[in-house]
C-alpha positions as CSV (number, residue, x, y, z in Angstrom):
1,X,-11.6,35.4,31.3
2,X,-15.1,36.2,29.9
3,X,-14.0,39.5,28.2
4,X,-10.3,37.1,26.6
5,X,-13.0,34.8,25.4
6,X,-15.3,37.4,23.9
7,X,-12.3,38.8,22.2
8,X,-11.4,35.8,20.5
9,X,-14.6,34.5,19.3
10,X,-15.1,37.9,17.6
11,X,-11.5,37.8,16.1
12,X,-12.4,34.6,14.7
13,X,-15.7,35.9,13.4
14,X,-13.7,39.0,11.8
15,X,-12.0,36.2,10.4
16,X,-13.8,34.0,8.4
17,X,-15.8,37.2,7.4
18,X,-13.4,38.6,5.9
19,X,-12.0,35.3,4.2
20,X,-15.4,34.6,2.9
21,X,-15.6,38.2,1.3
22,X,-12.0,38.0,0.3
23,X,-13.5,34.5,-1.7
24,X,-16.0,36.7,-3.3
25,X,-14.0,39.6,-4.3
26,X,-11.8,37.4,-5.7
27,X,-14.2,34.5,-7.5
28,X,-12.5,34.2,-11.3
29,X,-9.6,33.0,-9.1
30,X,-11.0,31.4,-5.8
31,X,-12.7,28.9,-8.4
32,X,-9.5,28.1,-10.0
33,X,-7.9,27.2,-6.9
34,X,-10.9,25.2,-6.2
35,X,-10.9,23.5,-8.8
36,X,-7.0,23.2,-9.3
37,X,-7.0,21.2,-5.5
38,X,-10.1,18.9,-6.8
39,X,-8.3,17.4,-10.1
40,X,-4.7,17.1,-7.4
41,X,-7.1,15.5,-4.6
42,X,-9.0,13.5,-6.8
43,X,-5.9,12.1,-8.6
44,X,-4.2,11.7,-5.1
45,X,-7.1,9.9,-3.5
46,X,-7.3,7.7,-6.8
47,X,-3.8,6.5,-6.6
48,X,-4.3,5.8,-3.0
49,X,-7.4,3.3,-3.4
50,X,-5.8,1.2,-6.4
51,X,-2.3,1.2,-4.0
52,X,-4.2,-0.2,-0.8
53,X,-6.4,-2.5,-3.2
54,X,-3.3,-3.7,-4.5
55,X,-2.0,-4.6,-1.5
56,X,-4.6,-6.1,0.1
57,X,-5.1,-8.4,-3.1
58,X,-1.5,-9.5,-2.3
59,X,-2.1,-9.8,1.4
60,X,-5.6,-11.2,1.0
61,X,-3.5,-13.8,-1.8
62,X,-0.7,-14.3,0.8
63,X,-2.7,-15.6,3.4
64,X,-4.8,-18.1,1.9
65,X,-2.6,-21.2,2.3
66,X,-3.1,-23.3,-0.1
67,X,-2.4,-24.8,-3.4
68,X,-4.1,-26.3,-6.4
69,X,-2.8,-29.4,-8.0
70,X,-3.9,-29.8,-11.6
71,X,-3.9,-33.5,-12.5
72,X,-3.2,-35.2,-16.0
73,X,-6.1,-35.8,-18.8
74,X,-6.3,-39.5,-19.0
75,X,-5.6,-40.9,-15.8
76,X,-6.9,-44.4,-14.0
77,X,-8.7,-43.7,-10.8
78,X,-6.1,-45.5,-8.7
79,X,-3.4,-42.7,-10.3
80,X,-5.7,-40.3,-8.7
81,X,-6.3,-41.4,-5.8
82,X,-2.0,-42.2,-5.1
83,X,-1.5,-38.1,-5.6
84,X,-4.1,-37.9,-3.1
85,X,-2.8,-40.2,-1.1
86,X,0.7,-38.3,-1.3
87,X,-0.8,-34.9,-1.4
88,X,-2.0,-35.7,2.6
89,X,1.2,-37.7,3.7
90,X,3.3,-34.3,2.8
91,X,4.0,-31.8,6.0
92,X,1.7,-29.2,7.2
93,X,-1.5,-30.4,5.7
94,X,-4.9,-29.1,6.9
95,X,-7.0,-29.7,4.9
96,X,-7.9,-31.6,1.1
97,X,-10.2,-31.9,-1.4
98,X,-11.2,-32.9,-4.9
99,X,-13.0,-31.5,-8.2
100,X,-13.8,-33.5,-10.8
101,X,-13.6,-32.2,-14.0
102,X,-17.7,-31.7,-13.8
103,X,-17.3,-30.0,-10.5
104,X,-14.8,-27.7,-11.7
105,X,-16.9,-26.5,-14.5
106,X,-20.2,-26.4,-12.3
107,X,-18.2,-24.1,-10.1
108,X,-16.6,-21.7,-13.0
109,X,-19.9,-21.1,-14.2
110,X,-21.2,-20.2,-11.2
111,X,-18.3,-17.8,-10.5
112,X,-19.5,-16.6,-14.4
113,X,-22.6,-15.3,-12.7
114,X,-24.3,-13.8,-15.7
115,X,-21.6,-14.7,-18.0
116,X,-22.1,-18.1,-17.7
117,X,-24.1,-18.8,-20.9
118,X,-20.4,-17.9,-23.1
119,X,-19.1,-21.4,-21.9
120,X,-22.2,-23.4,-23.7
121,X,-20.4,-22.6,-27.0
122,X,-17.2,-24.6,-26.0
123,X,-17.2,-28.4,-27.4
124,X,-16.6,-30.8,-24.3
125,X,-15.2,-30.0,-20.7
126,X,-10.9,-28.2,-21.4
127,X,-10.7,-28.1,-17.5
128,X,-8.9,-30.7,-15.6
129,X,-9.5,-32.4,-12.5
130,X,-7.5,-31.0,-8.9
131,X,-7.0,-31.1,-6.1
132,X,-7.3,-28.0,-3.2
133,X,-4.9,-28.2,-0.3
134,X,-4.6,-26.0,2.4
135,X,-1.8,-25.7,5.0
136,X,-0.8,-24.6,8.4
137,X,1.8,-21.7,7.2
138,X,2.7,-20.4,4.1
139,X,6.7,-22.2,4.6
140,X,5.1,-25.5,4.6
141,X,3.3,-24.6,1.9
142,X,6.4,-23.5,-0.4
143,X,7.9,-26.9,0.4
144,X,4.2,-28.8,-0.6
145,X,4.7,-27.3,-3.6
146,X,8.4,-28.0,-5.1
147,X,7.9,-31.9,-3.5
148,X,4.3,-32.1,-5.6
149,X,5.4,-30.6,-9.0
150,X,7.5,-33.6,-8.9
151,X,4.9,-35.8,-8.8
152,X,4.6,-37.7,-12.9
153,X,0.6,-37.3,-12.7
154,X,0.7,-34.0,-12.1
155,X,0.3,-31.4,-14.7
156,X,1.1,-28.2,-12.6
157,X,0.7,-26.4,-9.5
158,X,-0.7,-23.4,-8.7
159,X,-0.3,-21.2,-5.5
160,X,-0.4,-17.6,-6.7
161,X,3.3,-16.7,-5.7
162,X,4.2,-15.2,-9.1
163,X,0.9,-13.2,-8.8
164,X,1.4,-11.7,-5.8
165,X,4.7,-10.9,-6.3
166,X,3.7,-9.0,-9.5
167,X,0.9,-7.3,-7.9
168,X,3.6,-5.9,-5.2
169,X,5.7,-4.8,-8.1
170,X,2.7,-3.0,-9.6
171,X,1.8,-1.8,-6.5
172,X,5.4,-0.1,-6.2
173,X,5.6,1.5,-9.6
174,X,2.0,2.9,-9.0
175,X,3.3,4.4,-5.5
176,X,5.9,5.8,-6.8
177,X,5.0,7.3,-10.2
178,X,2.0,8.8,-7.9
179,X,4.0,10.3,-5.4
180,X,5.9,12.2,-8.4
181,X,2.5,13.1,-10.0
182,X,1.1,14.5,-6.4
183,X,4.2,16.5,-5.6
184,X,3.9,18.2,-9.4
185,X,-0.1,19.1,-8.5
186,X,0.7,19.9,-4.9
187,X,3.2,22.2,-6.8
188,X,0.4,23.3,-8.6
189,X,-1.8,23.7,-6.2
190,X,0.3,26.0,-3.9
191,X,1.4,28.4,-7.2
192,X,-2.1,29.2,-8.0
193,X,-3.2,29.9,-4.4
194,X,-0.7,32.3,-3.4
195,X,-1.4,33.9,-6.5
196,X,-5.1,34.1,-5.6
197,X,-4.0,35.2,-1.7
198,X,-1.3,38.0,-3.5
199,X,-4.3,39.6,-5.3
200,X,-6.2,40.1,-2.8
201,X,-3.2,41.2,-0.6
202,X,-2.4,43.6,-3.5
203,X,-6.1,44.3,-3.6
204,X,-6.1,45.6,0.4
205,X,-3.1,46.7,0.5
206,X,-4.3,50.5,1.6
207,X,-6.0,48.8,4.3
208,X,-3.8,46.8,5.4
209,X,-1.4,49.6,5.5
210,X,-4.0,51.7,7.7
211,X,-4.6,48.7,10.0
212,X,-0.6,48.5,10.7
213,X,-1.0,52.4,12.1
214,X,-3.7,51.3,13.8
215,X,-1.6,49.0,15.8
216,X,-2.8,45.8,14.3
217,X,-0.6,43.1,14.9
218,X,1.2,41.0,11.7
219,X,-1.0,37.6,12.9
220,X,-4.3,39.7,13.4
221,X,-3.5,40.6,9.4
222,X,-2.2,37.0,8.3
223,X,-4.8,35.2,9.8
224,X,-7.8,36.2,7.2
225,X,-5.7,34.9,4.1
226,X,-4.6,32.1,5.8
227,X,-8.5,30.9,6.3
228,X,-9.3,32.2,2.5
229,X,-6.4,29.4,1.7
230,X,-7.6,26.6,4.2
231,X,-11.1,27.6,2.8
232,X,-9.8,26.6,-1.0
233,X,-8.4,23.7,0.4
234,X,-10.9,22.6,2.3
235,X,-13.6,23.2,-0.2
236,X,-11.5,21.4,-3.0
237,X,-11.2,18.4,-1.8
238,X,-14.4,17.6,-0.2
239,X,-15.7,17.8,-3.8
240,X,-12.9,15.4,-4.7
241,X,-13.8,13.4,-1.4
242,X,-17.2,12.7,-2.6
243,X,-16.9,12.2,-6.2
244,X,-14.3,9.4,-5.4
245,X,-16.8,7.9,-2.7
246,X,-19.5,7.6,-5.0
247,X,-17.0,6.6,-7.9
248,X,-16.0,3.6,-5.7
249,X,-19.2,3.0,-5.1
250,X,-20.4,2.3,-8.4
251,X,-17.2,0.1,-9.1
252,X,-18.0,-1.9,-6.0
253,X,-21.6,-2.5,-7.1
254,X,-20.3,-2.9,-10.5
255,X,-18.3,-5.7,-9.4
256,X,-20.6,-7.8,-7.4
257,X,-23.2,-7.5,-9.9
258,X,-21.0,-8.9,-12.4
259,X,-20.4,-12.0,-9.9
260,X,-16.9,-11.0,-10.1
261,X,-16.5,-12.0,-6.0
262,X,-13.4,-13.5,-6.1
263,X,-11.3,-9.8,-6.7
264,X,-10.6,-8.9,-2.9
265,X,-11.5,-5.1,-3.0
266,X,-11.6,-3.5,0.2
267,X,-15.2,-2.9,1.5
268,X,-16.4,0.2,1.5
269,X,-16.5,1.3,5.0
270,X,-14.5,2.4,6.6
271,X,-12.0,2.8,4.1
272,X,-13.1,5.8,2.2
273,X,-13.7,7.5,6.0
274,X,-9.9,7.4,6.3
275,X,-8.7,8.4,2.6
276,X,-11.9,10.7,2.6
277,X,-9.7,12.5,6.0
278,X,-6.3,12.0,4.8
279,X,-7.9,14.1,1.8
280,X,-9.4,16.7,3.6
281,X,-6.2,17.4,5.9
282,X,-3.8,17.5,3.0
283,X,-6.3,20.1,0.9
284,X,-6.3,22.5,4.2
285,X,-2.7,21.8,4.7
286,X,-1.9,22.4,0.6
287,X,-4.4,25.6,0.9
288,X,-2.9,27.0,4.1
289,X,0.4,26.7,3.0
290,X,0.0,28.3,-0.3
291,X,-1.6,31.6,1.7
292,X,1.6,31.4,3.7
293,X,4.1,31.4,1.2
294,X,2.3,34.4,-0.7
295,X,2.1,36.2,2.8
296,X,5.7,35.7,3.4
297,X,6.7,36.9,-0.4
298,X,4.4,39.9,-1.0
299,X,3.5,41.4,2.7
300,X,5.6,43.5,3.9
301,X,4.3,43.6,7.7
C-alpha cells in the first residue's frame, strides 16, 4: 500500500509539472484562454447576481402584506377617519396606520438621505395623506384591495402587484437571453482551449510517441493536458470571481451611502461564496472539457 501510494503522489506531481510547463511553453495562448474564460465567467457570474436580485426583490415585494391607500386632497377629518374605520372592519387585517401629509414628506426625505435638499425647491406639500395596512396572507390582501378601490374617498391603492409581476418578467428575459449568451462564450471558451491543448499535443508529439513504446498508458498521457485545461479554467475564473466580489461590493456600499435602503439587494455574504463556487466549478469543468475534446480530435493513442 505504501509503495501504490508513493506511485500516485508522484504521478500526480509528474502531473501538474508538466501542465505547468506545458502553460509556459505555450504562454501567447495559455493567456488567451485565460482571459477568454474571465470575460465568459465574468458575464456568467453577472447575469447570475442581477437574476437572484431580481428575484428576491419580487420575493422580498411578495411577502410584505400590505397595501397603501392614498386618500383624496380636500377631505373633512370625519371622511378620513370612516376609510379608517372601513379599512380595519375588512378581512384579514393585522395591522393599520396613518401618515399625514407632513408625515409622509418627513419620511421621503429621510428615505432621500443626502438627496433630500432637491425637495426644498418644490412649492407646498404634492403628497397625499394614507393609510398602511398590513395583512395575514397575501389572498386576503388581493381581496382588501378590489373592496377598498371602491371606496369614493379614495384616490388609489397601491400593493406592488404590477411590480413584481414585471420584475419576474425581467427576470425571465434576463435568464434566458443569458443562458444564450453563456452557451456562445462557453462555446468560445472550449474552441480556444483545445486549440491551446492541440499545440502543445502537436508540440510533444515525438514524445508522446516515445512514451507509447515505452508502455505508457493513454490516461498516464491525457492526464497532463487535462490539468493544463482545468488549470486555464481554474485560473480564469477566480479572476472573474474576485473582480465581481469587489464589483458588488462597491455597488452595495454605493447603495447604502446613497440612503437608497429600500432596494432589497441580497447581502453580501454568503451569496458571492456560492456564485463565487458555482464559478469556479464551471471554469474547471469548461477548461477540462475543452482539453478533452482536443485530446479526443488530435491524439492518436
Amino acid at each position: 500500500k505504501k509503495e501504490v501510494m508513493i506511485s500516485m503522489f508522484s504521478s500526480l506531481r509528474y502531473f501538474w509539472s508538466e501542465a505547468f510547463k506545458s502553460l509556459f511553453r505555450n504562454q501567447f495562448m495559455a493567456i488567451a484562454s485565460v482571459l477568454t474564460v474571465t470575460v465568459s465567467m465574468f458575464i456568467l457570474g453577472g447575469f447570475l447576481c442581477v437574476v437572484l436580485n431580481i428575484n428576491h426583490m419580487a420575493s422580498y415585494l411578495e411577502n410584505q402584506v400590505e397595501m397603501t391607500v392614498y386618500l383624496k386632497e380636500g377631505l373633512r377629518t370625519d371622511q378620513v377617519m370612516d376609510v379608517g374605520a372601513r379599512l380595519k372592519k375588512l378581512s384579514g387585517v393585522k395591522e393599520i396606520s396613518f401618515t399625514n401629509k407632513d408625515q409622509a414628506m418627513a419620511d421621503f426625505k429621510e428615505r432621500m438621505g443626502n438627496q433630500s435638499a432637491l425637495l426644498d425647491s418644490i412649492n407646498g406639500n404634492p403628497l397625499p395623506a394614507s393609510y398602511q395596512v398590513s395583512f395575514y396572507s397575501p389572498d386576503e390582501l388581493k381581496a382588501a384591495v378590489d373592496i377598498a378601490k371602491t371606496y369614493s374617498s379614495v384616490d388609489a391603492v397601491q400593493y406592488g402587484q404590477d411590480i413584481i409581476d414585471q420584475l419576474y418578467k425581467i427576470a425571465q428575459i434576463i435568464r434566458i437571453s443569458g443562458i444564450m449568451l453563456i452557451l456562445f462564450l462557453a462555446g468560445a471558451e472550449l474552441f480556444i482551449i483545445s486549440n491551446t491543448i492541440r499545440l502543445t499535443v502537436f508540440a510533444r508529439r515525438r514524445e508522446i510517441q516515445i512514451m507509447k513504446y515505452v508502455g505508457a498508458t493513454n490516461g498516464f498521457i491525457r492526464w497532463p493536458f487535462l490539468f493544463e485545461g482545468m488549470i486555464i479554467g481554474f485560473i480564469g475564473s477566480s479572476i472573474a470571481s474576485l473582480i465581481l466580489w469587489l464589483g458588488y461590493n462597491v455597488i452595495l456600499d454605493e447603495i447604502a451611502e446613497a440612503g437608497l435602503v429600500f432596494i432589497p439587494l441580497i447581502s453580501l455574504w454568503p451569496f458571492m461564496m456560492y456564485v463565487v463556487l458555482i464559478l469556479m466549478a464551471a471554469g474547471i469543468l469548461i477548461g477540462g472539457s475543452g482539453s478533452a475534446i482536443s485530446l479526443r480530435k488530435y491524439m492518436k493513442v
